[in-house]
C-alpha positions as semicolon CSV with decimal commas, in nm:
position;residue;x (nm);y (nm);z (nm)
1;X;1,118;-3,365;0,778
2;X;1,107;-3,022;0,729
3;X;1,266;-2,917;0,373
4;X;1,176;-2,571;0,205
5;X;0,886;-2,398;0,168
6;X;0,738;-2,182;-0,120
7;X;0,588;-1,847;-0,050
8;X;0,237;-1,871;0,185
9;X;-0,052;-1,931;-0,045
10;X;-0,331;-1,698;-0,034
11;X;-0,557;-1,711;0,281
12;X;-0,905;-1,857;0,195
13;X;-1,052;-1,719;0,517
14;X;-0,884;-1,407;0,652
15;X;-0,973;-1,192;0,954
16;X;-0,849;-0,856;1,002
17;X;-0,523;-0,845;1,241
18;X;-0,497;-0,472;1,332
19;X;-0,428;-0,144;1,217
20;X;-0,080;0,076;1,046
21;X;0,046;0,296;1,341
22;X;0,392;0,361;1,189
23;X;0,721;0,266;1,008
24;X;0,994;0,170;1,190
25;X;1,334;0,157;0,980
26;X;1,247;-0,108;0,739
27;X;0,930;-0,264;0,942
28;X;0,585;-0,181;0,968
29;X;0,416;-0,162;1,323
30;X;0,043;-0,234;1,367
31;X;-0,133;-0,226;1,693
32;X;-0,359;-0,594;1,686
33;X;-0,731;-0,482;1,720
34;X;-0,893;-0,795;1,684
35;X;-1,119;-0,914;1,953
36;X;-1,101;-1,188;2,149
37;X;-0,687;-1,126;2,070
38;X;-0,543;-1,370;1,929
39;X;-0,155;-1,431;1,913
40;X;-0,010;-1,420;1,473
41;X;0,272;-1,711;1,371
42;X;0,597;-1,551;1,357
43;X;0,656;-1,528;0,980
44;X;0,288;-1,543;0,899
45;X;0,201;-1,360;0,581
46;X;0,019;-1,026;0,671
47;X;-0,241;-0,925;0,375
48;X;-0,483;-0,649;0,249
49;X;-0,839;-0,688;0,233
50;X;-0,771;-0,754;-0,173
51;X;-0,549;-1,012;-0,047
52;X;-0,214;-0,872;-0,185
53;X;0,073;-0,969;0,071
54;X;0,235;-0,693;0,246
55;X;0,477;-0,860;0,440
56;X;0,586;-1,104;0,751
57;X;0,502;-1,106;1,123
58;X;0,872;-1,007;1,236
59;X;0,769;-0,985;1,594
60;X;0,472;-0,924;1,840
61;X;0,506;-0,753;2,164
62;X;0,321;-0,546;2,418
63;X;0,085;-0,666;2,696
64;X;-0,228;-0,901;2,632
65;X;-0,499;-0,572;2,645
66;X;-0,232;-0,330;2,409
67;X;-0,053;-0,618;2,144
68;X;0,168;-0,493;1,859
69;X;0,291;-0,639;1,578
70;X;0,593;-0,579;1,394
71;X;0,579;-0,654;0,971
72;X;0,880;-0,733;0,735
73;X;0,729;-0,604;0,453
74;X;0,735;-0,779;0,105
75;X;1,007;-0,644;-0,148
76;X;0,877;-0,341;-0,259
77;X;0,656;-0,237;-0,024
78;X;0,786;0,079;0,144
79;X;0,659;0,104;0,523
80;X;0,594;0,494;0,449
81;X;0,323;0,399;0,206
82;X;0,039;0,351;0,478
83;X;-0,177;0,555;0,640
84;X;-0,250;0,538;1,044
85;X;-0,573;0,339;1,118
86;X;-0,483;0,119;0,719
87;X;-0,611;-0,221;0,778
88;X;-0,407;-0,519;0,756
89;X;-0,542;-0,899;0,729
90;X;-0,395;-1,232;0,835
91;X;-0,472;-1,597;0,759
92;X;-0,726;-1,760;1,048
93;X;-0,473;-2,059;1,008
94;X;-0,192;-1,849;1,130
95;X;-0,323;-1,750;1,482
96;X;-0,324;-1,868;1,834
97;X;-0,579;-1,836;2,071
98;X;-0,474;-1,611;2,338
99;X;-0,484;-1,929;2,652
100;X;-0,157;-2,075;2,489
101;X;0,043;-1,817;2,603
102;X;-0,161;-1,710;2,933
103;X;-0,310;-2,033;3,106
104;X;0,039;-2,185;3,306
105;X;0,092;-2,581;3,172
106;X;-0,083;-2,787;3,411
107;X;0,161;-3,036;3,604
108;X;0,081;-3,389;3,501
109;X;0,142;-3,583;3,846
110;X;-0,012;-3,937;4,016
């Protein structure tokens, strides 16, 4: 079973997710610039280079070729603090490669 979890450890191997483009309210929302795209966990921890958390994936949207992320940011970490084109980092554990949410199941038949 499931149970509760403790806060993400730090990311051995990280790979940069995408970059600031503005502040939202209380999120943060980063256009994904990594190539080939891959698709973040939803509450995947999102990290600086220094590997200081920022925040949570809150939600990803766009098309395939222009992705977005949204990021709850950590408490006290104010959106307004970045800068466009600041770099944020995620865990290589906590992605998906782009064909999971593209390539249609294939129908099992006889």
């Amino acid at each position: 079973g499931g149970g509760f979890r403790g806060p993400e450890p730090t990311p051995e191997n990280m790979k940069v997710l995408g970059s600031f483009l503005h502040p939202c309210e209380d999120l943060i929302v980063a256009q994904v610039t990594m190539k080939p795209v891959e698709i973040p966990h939803f509450n995947a921890g999102v990290w600086t280079k220094d590997k200081a958390l920022i925040g949570k994936i809150d939600d990803v949207f766009g098309r395939v070729n222009d992705l977005m992320v949204t990021i709850k940011p950590e408490q006290g970490i104010t959106p307004q603090s970045y800068s466009v084109g600041d770099l944020f980092h995620i865990s290589t554990e906590k992605l998906l490669p782009l064909y999971r949410f593209t390539t249609p199941p294939s129908r099992g038949g006889r």
